[in-house]
Each structure stands twice: as C-alpha cells, then as structure tokens.
N, C-alpha and C positions, 0 to 999 in steps of 0.2 A: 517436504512432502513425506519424506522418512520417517519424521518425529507423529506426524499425523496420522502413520498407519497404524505407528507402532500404538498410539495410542486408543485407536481405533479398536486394534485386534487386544490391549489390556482390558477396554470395559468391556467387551464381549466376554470376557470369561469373568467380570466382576471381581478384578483382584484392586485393589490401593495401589498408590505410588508407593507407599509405606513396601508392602509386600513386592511387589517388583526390583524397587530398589534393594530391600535384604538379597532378594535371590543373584543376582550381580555384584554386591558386597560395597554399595553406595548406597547413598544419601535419597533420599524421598525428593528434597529439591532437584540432586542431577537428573533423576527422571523426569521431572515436570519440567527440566530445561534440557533435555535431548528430545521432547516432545512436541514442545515450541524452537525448535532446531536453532537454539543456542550453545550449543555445547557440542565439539566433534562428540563421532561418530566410532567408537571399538569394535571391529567383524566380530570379537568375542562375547563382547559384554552385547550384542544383538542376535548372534547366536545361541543364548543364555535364555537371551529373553523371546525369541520366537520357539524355543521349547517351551517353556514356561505357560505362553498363550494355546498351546495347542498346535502351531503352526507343521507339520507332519508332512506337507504336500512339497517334493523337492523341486517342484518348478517355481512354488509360490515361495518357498526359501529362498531359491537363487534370487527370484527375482527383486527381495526385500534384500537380500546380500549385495547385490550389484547396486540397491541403493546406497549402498554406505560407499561403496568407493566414488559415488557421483556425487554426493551431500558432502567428499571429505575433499573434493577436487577444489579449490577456489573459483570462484566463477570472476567473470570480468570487475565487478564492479570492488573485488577486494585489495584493489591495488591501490583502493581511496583511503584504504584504514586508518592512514597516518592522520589525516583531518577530518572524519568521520566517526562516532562514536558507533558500539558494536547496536545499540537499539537501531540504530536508523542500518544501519549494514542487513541486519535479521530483512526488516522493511522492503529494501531494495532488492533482495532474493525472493521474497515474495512476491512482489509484483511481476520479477521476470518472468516467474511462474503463472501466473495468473491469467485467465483468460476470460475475465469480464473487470474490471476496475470503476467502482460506483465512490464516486468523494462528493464532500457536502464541502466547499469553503467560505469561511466567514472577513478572514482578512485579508487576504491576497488571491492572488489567478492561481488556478492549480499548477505546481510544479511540473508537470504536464504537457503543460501548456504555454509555462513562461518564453518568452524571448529571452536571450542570451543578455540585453541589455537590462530586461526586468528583474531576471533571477540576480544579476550583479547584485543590483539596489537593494534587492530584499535582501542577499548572503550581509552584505555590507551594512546591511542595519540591525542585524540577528550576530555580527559577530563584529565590532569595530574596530578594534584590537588586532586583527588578523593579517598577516601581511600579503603582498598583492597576491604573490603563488598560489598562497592556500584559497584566498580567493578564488583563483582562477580554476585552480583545480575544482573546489565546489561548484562552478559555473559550468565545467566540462561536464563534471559528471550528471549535473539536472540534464542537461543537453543530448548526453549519452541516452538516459533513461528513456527519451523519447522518442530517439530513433527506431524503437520496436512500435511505436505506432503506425510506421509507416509499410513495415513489412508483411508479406502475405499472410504470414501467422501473428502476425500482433493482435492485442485484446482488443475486445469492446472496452471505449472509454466511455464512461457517463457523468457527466459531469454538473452539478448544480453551484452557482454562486451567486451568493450575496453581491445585494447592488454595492454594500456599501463597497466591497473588495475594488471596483467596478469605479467608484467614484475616486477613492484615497490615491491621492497622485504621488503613485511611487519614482523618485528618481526624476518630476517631473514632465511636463508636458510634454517635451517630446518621443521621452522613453513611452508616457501611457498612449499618446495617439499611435505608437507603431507596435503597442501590445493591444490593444482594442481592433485597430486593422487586422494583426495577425488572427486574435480569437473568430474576425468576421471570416476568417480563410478557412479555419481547423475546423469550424463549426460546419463545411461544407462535404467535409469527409466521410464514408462512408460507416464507419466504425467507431465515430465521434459524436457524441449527440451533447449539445451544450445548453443548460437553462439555465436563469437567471433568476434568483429569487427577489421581487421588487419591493419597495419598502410598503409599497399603496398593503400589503399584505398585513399589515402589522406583527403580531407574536404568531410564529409559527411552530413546524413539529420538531424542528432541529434548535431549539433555540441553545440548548446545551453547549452546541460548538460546533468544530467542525470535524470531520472524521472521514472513515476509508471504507471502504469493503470491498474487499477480494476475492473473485470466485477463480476456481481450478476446473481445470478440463476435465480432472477423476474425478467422477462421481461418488466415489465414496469420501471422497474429501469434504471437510467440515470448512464453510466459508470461515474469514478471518476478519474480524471487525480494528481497524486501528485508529486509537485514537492520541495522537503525537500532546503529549506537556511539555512544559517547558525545557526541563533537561531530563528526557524520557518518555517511554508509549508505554500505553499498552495495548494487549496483542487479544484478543479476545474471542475464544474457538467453542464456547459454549454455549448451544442452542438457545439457553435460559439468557445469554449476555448478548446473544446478536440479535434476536427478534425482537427488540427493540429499536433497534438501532435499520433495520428491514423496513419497520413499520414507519419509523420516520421517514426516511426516506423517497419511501412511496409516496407518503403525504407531501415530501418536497416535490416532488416530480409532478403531482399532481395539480398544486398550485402555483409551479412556477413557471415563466413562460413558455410555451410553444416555441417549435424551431424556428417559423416564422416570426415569431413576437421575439426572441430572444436576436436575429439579426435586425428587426425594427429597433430596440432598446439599445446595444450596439453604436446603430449606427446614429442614433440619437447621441450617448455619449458621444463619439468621435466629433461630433459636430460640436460639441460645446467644448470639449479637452483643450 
C-alpha cells in the first residue's frame, strides 16, 4: 500500500522513476520495485522522496512514515518463504490487504476455495519432486489464506469458473465430489458469490486465461490486476492495463451462471462425479 501512494503522490507532480530514483541515489528499477512493494522499505530514502513530491503536510508525513515501519514488519504469511517464491509472497500480501477479490479460473477451483484435500492434488501436480513437508506447508498456507473469508472484516470474494475446472477430476472422485459439496456450501455465504462459466457459452471474454483483481478499502488506491505464469506474474496497477481486464470480467459475470444456476450446475456435477 506504501509503494502505491508513493507512486501515487510521484505522478502527481509528473516526475520519472528515472528522476526519483537519481534523487535518492538508486536505480529507476528500485523505484518501480518499492512501488510494486518488492523491495524493503528505508525511513530515509521515503523521506527523500515525500519531499521531493511535495509532501509538506506533517500529519500526512507521519502518516506515510508509519507506513514504512508496517510494509518493513513481516506479516504472517512470510514464514512460507522457504518454499514460496518472493512473486507469489508480493500476491499473498496483497490480497491480505484487499477488500474485494474478483478471479476468473480456467484450470482448477480457486485457491480460495480449495479443500485441503484439492489443494494437495493440485500442489502435488505443479511440484512432484517436492517432499511431503514442503507439501504440506503449501497446503497450510492455501488453508491459512482462507480463513480471512470467514471473519467480519474479510473481502468480498467473486469468483467466476470454468466448467472445464469443474469437470477435470483432480485427485480423483472422491477428493472432486467433497470439493464440489464444499463450493455448494461457500457459494451460500454472504460475501462469496460463485458463477460458473458453461461450455454451451462457447468463446468468451476471458478466453486469454485466468487472472485476479484486487480492490483496497483506500480509495486512492489503484486496483491490482494479477495474472500468475508459469514461473512468475504479473502485477498490473495501470489504468490502461486493467480495464481490460474490468471489462472482461464483467462480460464473464454477465454470462455465466446465476447463483441459482450455478448451485443447479454444482449439483449436477456432484451427481455425475
């Protein structure tokens, strides 16, 4: 959130990274990676640069200063580091933050939303090599992720999937009949809205892939568009790179089932799994 303001309050006064970065005595990259809040966070090299912006107001200083000691504190989920890479780490801090979460998926249930016995199947087929621990730790941690669904301040989840995710028996018929049951449970939550994009639909607006969008409770925050590759995302905070991705979206939710039609489809599957 740190990296967002600060970049926030750079184009406001129309300076480069280029120029930013001279004035703090770095690289044009380090700034466009403490702005995408990859890179700790220096009280110095942020008090550099909110003079620099203009920033003059000592409440709205502290208040950007107090961000750097909260951005430099490790939050829960950095205890995974050892079998997580730092892209998907950035990811997981986002969403903590986040208080609407909009995913389009194509090949599996959202991690979201997996059972403990789903996410196995899928960690174990994205890493085979991997010994049970690390396993297991990756299973913990989807698991973890999820528990902020359930609390009074957790996001809006919205969630759109492809049938095929829906059909591909991961792990087997009885892991997908007791992950199909579970989606028929979370889909009843208030803060959970789940559709299903059917195949009768043919080419639709996401056909691209699958991807994330993050919205933040501050208003002056720029949503976050993520879209995970193979070994890597990217993070995408620019109006010209996410309204697209908006637009899709929309057009998925538009044509994909109803909360009603999506517990019908459901529970269709279940009957056939």
């Amino acid at each position: 959130m740190l990296g967002a303001s600060l970049r926030r309050l750079r184009e406001a006064q129309g300076l480069t990274r280029e120029v930013a970065g001279f004035h703090i005595r770095a690289s044009e990259s380090k700034i466009s990676r403490m702005e995408l809040g990859r890179v700790g966070f220096k009280t110095r090299d942020v008090e550099d640069l909110l003079t620099l912006y203009g920033v003059s107001d000592d409440a709205e200083r502290r208040g950007l200063l107090e961000m750097v000691r909260e951005a430099n504190t490790p939050g829960w989920w950095h205890k995974y580091g050892e079998v997580l890479p730092n892209w998907f780490i950035t990811y997981v801090g986002l969403e903590e933050a986040a208080s609407v979460i909009r995913t389009y998926e194509v090949q599996f249930v959202p991690g979201l939303l997996q059972t403990a016995a789903y996410a196995r199947a899928v960690i174990q087929l994205g890493y085979p090599d991997a010994p049970d621990g690390e396993i297991e730790q990756r299973v913990h941690l989807r698991m973890q992720r999820q528990e902020r669904l359930t609390r009074a301040d957790g996001p809006r989840l919205w969630a759109v999937v492809d049938e095929a995710a829906l059909k591909r028996p991961i792990g087997g018929g009885g892991i997908m009949r007791e992950q199909l049951q579970h989606l028929l449970e979370v889909a009843t939550l208030p803060n959970i809205t789940l559709q299903v994009m059917p195949f009768r639909f043919g080419m639709h607006a996401a056909e691209g892939g699958a991807f994330t969008i993050l919205r933040f409770p501050e208003s002056d925050l720029s949503d976050v568009v993520y879209v995970e590759q193979l070994w890597g995302a990217l993070y995408l905070d620019k109006r010209e790179d996410i309204d697209p991705y908006l637009t899709a979206m929309e057009q998925l939710c538009v044509e994909s089932t109803t909360p009603g039609g999506t517990a019908e489809i459901l529970g269709e599957f279940l009957r056939e799994t």
